[in-house]
CHARMM internal coordinates of N, CA and C (Angstrom, degrees):
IC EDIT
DIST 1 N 1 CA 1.4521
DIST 1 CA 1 C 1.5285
ANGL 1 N 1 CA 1 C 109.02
DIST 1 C 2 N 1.1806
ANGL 1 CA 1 C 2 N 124.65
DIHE 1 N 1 CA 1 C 2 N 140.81
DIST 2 N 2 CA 0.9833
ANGL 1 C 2 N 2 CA 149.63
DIHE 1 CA 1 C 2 N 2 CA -163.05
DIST 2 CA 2 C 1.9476
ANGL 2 N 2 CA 2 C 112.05
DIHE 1 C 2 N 2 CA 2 C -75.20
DIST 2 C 3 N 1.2778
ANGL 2 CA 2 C 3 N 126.26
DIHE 2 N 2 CA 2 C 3 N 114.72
DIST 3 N 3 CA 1.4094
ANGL 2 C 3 N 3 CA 108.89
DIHE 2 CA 2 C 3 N 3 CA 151.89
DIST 3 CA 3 C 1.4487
ANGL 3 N 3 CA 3 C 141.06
DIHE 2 C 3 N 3 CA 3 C -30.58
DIST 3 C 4 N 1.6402
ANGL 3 CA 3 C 4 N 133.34
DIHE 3 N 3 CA 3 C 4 N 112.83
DIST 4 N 4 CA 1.3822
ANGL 3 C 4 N 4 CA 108.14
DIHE 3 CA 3 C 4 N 4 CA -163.96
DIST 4 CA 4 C 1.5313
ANGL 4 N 4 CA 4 C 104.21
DIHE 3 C 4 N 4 CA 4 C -86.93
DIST 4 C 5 N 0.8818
ANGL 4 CA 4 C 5 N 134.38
DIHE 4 N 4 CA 4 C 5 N -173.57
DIST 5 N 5 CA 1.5152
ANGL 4 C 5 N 5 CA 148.91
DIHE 4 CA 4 C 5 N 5 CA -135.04
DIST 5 CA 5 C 1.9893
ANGL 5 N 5 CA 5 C 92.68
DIHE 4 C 5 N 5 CA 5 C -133.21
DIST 5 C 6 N 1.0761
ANGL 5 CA 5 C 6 N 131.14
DIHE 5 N 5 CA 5 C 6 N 120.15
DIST 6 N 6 CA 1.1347
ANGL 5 C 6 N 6 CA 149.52
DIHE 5 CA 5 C 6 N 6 CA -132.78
DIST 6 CA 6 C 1.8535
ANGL 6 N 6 CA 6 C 95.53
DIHE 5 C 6 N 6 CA 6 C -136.11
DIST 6 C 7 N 1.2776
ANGL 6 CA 6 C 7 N 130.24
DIHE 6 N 6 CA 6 C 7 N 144.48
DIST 7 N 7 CA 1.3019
ANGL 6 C 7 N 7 CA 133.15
DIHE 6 CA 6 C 7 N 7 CA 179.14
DIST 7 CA 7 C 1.2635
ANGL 7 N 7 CA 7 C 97.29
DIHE 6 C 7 N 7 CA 7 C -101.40
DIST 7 C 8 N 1.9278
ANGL 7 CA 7 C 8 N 115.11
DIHE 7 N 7 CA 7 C 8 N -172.54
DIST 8 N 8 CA 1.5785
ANGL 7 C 8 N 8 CA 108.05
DIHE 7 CA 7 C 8 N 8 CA 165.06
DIST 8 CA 8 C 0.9265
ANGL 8 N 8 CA 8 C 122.80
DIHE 7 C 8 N 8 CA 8 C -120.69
DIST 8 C 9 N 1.6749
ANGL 8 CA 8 C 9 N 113.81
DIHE 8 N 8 CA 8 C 9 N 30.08
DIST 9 N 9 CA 1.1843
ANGL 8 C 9 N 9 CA 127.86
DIHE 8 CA 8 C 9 N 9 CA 142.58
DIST 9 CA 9 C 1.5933
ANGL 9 N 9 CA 9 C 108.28
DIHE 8 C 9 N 9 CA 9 C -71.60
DIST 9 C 10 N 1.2212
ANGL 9 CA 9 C 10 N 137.49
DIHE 9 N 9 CA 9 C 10 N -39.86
DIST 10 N 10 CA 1.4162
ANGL 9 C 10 N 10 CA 138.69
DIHE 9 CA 9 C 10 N 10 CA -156.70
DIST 10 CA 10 C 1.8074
ANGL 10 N 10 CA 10 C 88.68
DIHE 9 C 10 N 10 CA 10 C -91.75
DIST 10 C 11 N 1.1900
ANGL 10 CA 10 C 11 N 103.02
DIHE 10 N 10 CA 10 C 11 N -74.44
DIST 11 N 11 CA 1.9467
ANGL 10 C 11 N 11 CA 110.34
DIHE 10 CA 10 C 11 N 11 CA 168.29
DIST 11 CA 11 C 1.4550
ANGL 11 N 11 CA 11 C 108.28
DIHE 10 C 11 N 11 CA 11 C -15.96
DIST 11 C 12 N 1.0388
ANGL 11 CA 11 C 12 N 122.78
DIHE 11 N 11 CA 11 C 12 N -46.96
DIST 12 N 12 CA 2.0031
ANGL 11 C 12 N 12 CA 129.98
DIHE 11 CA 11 C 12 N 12 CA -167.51
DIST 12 CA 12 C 1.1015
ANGL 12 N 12 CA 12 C 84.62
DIHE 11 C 12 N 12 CA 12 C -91.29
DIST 12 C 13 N 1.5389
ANGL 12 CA 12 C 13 N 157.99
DIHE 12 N 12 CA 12 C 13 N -53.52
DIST 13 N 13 CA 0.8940
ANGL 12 C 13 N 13 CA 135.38
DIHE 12 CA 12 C 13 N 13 CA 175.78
DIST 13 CA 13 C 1.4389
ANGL 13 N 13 CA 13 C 131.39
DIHE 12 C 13 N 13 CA 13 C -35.65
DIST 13 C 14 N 0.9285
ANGL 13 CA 13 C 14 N 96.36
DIHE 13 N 13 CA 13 C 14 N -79.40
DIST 14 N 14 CA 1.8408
ANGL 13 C 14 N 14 CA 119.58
DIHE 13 CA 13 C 14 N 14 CA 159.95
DIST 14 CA 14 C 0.9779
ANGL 14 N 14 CA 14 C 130.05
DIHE 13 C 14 N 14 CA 14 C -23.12
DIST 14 C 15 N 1.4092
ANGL 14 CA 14 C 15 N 106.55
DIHE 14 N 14 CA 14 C 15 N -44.83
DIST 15 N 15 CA 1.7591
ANGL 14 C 15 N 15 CA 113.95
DIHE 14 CA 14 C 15 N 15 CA 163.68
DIST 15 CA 15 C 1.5874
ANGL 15 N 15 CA 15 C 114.32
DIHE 14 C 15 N 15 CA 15 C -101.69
DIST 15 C 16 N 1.4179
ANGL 15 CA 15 C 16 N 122.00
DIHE 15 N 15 CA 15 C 16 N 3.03
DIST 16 N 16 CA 1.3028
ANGL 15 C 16 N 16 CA 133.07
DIHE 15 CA 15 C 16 N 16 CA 176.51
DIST 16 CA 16 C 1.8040
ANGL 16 N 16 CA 16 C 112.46
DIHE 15 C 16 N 16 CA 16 C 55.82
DIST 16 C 17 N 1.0509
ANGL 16 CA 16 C 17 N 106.58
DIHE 16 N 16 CA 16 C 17 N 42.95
DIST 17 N 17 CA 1.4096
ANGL 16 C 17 N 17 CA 121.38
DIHE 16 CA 16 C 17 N 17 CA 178.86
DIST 17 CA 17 C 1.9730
ANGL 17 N 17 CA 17 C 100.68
DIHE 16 C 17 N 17 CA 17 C -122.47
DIST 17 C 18 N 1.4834
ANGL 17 CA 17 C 18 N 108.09
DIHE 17 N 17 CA 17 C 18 N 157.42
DIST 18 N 18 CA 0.9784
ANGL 17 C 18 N 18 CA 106.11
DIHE 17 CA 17 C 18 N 18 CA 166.29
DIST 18 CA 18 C 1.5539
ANGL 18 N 18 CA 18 C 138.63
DIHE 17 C 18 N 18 CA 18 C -64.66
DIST 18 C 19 N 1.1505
ANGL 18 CA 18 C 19 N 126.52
DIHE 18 N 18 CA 18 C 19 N 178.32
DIST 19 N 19 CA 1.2286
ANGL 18 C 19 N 19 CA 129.81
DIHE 18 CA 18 C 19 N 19 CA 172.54
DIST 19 CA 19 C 1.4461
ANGL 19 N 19 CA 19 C 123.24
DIHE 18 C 19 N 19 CA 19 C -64.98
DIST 19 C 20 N 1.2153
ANGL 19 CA 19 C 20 N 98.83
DIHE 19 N 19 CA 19 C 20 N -58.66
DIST 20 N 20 CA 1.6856
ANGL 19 C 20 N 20 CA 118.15
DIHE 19 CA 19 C 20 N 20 CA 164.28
DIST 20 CA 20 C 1.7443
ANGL 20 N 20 CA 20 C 98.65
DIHE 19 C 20 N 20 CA 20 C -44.36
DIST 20 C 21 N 1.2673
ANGL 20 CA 20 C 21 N 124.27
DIHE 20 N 20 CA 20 C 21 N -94.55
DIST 21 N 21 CA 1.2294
ANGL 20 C 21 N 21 CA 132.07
DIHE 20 CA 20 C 21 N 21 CA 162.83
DIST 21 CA 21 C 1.6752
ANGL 21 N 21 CA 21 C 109.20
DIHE 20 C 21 N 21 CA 21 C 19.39
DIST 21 C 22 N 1.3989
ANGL 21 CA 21 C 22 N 104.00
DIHE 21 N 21 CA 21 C 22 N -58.17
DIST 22 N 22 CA 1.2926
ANGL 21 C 22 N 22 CA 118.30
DIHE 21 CA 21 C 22 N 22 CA -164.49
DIST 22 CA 22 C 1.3993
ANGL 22 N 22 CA 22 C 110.67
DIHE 21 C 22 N 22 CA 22 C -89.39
DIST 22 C 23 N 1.1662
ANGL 22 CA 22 C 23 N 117.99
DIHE 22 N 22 CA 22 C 23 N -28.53
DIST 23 N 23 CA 1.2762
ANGL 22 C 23 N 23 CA 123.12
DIHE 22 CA 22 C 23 N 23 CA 159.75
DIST 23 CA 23 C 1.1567
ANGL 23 N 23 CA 23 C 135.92
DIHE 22 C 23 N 23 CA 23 C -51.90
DIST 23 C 24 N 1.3442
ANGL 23 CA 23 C 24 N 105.67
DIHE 23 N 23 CA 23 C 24 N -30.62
DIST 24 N 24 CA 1.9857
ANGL 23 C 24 N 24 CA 143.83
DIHE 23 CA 23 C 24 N 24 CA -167.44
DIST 24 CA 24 C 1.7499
ANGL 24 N 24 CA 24 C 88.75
DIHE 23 C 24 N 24 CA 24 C -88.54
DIST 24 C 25 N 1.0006
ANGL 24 CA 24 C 25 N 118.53
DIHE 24 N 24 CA 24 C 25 N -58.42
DIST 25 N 25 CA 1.3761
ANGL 24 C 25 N 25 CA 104.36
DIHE 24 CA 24 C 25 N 25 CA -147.12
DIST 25 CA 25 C 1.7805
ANGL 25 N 25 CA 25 C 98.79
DIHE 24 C 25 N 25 CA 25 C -90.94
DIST 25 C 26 N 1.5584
ANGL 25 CA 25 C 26 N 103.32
DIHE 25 N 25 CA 25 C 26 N -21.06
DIST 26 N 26 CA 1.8504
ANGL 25 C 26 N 26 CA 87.99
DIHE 25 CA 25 C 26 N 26 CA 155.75
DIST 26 CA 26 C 1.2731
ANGL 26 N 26 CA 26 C 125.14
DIHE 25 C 26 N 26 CA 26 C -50.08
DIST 26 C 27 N 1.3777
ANGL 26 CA 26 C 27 N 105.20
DIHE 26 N 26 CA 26 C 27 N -45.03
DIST 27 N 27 CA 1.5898
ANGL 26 C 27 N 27 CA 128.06
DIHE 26 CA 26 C 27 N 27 CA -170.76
DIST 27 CA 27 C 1.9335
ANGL 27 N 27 CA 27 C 105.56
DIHE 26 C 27 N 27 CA 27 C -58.06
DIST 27 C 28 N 1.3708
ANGL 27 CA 27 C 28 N 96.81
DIHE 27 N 27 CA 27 C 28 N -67.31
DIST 28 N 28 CA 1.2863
ANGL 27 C 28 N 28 CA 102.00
DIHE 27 CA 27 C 28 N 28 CA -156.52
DIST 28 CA 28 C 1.7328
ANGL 28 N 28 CA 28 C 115.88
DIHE 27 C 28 N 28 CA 28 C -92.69
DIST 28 C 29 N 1.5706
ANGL 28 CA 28 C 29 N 98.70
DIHE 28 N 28 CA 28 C 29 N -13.70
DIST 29 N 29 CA 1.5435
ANGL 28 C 29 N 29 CA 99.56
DIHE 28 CA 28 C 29 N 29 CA -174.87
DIST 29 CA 29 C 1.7147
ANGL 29 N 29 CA 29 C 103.55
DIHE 28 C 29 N 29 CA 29 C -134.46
DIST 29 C 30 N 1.3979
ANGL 29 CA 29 C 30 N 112.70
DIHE 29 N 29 CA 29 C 30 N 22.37
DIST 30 N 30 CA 1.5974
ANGL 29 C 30 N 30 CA 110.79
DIHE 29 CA 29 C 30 N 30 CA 172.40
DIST 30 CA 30 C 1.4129
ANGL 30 N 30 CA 30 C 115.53
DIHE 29 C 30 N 30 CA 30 C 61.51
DIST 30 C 31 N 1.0133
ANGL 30 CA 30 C 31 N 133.75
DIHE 30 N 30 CA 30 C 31 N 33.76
DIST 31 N 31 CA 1.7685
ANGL 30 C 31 N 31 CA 137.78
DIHE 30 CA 30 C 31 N 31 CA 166.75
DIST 31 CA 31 C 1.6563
ANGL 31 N 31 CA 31 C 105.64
DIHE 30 C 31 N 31 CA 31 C -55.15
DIST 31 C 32 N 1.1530
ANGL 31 CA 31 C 32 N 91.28
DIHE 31 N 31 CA 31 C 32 N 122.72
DIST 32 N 32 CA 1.6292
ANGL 31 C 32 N 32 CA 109.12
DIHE 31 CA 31 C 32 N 32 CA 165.49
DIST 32 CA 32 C 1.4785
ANGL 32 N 32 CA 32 C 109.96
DIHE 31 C 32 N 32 CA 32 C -29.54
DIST 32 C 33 N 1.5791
ANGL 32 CA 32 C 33 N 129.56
DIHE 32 N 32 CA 32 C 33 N 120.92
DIST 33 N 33 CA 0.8469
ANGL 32 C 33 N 33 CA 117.30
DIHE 32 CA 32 C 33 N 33 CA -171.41
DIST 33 CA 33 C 1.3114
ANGL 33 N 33 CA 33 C 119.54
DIHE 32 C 33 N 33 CA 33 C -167.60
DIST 33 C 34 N 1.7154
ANGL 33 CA 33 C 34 N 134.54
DIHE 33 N 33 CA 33 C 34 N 128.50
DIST 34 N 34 CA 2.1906
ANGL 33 C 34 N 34 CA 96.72
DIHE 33 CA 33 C 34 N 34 CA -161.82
DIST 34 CA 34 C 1.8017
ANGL 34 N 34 CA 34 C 87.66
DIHE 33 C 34 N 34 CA 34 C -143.07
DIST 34 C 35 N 1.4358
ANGL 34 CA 34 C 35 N 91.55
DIHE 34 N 34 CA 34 C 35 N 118.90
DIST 35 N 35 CA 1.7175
ANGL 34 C 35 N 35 CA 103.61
DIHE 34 CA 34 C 35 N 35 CA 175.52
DIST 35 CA 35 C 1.1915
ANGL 35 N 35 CA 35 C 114.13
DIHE 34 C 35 N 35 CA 35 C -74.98
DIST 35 C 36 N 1.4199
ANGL 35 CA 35 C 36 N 117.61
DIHE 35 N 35 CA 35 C 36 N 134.33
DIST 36 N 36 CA 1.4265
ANGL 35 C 36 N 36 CA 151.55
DIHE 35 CA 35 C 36 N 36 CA -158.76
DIST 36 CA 36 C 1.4213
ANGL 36 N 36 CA 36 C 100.77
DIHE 35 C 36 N 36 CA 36 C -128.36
DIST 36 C 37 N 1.4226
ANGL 36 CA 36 C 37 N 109.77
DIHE 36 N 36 CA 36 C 37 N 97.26
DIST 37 N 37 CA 1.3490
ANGL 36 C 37 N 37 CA 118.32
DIHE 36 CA 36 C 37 N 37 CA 173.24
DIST 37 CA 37 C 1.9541
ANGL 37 N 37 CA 37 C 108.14
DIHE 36 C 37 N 37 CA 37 C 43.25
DIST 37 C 38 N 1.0822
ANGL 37 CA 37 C 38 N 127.12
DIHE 37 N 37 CA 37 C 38 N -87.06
DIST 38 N 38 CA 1.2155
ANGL 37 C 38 N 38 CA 120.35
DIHE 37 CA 37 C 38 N 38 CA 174.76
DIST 38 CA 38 C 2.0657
ANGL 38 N 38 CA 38 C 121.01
DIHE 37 C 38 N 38 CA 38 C -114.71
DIST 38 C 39 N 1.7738
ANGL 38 CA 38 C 39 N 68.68
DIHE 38 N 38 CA 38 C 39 N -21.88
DIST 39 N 39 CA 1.8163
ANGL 38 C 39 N 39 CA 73.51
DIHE 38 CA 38 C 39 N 39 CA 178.35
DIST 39 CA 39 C 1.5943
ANGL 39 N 39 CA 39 C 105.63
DIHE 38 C 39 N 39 CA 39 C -107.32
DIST 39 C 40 N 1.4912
ANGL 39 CA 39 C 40 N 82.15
DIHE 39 N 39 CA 39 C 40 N 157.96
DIST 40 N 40 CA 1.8446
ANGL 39 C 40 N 40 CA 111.39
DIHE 39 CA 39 C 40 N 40 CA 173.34
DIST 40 CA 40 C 1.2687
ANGL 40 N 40 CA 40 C 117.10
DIHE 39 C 40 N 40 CA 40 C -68.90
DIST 40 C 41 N 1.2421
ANGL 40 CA 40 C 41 N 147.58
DIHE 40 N 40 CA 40 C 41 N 107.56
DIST 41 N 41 CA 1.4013
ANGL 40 C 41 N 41 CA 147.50
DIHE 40 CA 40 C 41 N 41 CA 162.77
DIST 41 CA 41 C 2.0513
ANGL 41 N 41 CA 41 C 120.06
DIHE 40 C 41 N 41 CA 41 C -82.63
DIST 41 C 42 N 1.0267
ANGL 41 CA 41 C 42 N 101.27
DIHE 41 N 41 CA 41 C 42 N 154.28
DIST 42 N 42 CA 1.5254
ANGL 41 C 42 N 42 CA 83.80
DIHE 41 CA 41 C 42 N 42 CA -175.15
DIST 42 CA 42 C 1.5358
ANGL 42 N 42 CA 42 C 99.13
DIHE 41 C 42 N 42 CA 42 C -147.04
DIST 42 C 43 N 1.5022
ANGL 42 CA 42 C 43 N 122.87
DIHE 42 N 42 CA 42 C 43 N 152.66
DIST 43 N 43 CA 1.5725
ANGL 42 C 43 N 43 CA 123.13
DIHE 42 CA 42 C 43 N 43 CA 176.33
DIST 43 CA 43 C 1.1896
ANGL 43 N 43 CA 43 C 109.64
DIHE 42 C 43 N 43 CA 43 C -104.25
DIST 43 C 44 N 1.2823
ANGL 43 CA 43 C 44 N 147.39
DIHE 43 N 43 CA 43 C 44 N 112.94
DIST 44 N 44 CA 1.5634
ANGL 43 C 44 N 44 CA 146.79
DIHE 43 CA 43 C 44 N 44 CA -163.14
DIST 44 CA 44 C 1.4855
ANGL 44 N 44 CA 44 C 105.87
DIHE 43 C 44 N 44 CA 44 C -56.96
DIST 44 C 45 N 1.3037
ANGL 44 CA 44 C 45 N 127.64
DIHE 44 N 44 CA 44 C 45 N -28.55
DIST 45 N 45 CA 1.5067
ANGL 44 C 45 N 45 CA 115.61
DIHE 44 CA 44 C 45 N 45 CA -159.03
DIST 45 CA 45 C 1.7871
ANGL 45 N 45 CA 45 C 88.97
DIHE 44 C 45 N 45 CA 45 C -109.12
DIST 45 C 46 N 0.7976
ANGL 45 CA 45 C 46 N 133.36
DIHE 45 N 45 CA 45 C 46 N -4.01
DIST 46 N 46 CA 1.7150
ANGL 45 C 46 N 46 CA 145.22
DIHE 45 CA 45 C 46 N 46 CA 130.24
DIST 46 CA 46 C 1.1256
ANGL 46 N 46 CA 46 C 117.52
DIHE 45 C 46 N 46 CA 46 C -20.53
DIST 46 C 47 N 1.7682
ANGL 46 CA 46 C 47 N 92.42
DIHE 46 N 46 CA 46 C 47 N -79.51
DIST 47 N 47 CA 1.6768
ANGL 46 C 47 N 47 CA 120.70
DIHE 46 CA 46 C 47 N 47 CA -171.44
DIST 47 CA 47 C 1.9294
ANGL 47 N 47 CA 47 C 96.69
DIHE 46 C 47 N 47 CA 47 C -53.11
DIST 47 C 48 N 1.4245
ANGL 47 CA 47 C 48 N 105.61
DIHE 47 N 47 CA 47 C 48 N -66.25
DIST 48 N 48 CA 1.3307
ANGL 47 C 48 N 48 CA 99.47
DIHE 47 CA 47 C 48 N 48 CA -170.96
DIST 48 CA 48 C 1.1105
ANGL 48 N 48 CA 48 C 125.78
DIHE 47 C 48 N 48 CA 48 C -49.72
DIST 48 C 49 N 1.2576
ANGL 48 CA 48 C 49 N 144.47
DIHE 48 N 48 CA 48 C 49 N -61.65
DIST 49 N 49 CA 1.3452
ANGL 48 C 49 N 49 CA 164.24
DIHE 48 CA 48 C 49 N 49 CA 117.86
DIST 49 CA 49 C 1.6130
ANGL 49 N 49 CA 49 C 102.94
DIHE 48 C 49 N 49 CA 49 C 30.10
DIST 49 C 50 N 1.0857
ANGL 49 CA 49 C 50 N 112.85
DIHE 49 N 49 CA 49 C 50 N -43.04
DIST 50 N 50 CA 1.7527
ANGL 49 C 50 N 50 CA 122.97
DIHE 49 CA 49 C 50 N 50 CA -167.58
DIST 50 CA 50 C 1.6281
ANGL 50 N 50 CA 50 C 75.92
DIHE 49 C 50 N 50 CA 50 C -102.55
DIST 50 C 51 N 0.9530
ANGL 50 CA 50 C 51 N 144.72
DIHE 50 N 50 CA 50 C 51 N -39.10
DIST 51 N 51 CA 1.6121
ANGL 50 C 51 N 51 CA 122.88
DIHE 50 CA 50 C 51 N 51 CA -172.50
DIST 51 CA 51 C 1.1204
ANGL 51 N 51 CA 51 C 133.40
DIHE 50 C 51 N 51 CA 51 C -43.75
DIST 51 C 52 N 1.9577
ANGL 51 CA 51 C 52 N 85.72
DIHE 51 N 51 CA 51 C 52 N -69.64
DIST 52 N 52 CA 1.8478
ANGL 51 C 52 N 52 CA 134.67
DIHE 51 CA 51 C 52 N 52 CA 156.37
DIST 52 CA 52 C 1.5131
ANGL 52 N 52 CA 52 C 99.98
DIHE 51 C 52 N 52 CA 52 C -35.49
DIST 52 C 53 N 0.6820
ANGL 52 CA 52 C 53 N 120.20
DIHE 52 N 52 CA 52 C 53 N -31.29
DIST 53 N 53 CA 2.0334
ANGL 52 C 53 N 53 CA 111.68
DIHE 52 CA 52 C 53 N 53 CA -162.40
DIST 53 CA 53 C 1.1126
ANGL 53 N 53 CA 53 C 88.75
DIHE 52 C 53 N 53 CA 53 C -107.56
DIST 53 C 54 N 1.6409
ANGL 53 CA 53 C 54 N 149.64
DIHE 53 N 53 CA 53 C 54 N 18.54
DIST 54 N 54 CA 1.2033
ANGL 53 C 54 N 54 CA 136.31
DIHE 53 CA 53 C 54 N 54 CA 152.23
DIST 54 CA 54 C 1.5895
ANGL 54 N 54 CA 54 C 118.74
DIHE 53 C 54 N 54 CA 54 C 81.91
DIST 54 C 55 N 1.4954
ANGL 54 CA 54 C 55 N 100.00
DIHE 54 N 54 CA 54 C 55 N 19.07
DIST 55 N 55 CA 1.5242
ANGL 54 C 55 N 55 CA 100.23
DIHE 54 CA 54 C 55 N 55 CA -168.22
DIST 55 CA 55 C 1.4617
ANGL 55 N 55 CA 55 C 100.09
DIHE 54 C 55 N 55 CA 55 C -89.41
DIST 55 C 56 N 0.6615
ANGL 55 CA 55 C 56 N 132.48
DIHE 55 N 55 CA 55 C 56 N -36.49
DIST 56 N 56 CA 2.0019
ANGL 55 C 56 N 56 CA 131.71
DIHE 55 CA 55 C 56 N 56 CA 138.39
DIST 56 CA 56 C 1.4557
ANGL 56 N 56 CA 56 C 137.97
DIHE 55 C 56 N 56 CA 56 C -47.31
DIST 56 C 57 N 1.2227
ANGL 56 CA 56 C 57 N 98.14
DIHE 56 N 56 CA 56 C 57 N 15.77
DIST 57 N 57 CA 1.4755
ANGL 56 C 57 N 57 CA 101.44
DIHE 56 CA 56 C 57 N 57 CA -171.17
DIST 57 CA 57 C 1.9256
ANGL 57 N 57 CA 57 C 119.88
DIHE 56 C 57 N 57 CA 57 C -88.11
DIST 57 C 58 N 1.3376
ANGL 57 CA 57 C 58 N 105.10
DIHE 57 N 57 CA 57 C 58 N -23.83
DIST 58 N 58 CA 1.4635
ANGL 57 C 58 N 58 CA 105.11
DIHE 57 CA 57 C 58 N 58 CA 176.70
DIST 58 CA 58 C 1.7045
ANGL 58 N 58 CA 58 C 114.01
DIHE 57 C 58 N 58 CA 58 C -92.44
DIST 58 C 59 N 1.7716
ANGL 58 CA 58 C 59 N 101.91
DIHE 58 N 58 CA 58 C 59 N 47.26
DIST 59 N 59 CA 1.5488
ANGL 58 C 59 N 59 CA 106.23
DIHE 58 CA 58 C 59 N 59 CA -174.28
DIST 59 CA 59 C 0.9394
ANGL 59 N 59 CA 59 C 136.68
DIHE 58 C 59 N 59 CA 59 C 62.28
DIST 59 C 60 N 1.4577
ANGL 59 CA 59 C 60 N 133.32
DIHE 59 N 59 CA 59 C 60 N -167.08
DIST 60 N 60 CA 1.1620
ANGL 59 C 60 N 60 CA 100.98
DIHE 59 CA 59 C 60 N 60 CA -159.80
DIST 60 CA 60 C 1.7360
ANGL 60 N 60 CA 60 C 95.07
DIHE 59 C 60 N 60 CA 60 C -149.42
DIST 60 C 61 N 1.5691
ANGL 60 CA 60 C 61 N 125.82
DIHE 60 N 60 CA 60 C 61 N -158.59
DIST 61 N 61 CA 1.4554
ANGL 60 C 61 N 61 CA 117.35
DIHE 60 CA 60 C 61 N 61 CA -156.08
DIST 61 CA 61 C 1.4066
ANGL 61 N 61 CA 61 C 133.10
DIHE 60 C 61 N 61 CA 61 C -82.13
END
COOR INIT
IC SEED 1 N 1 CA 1 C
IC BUILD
């Protein structure tokens, strides 16, 4: 079964950061991330994975 596909409202959740936040760090630091017509979708073990590897590590927006 398949991973379901997560918004960044649910994504900011998850990592308990804001929305904006999450927006920023697509933008500015490449976060896993796959546009859907207008919205952002995200895969949690994606999201983490890019966490774990420290690609979030100099804070955030």
């Amino acid at each position: 079964m398949s991973e379901p596909w997560l918004s960044a409202d649910d994504i900011a959740a998850h990592l308990g950061v804001t929305k904006d936040t999450i927006y920023a760090w697509i933008a500015d630091k490449g976060m896993p991330a796959h546009k859907v017509g207008r919205l952002w979708k995200f895969q949690a073990s994606e999201v983490d994975r890019w966490v774990r590897g420290n690609s979030a590590a100099d804070g955030g927006a």
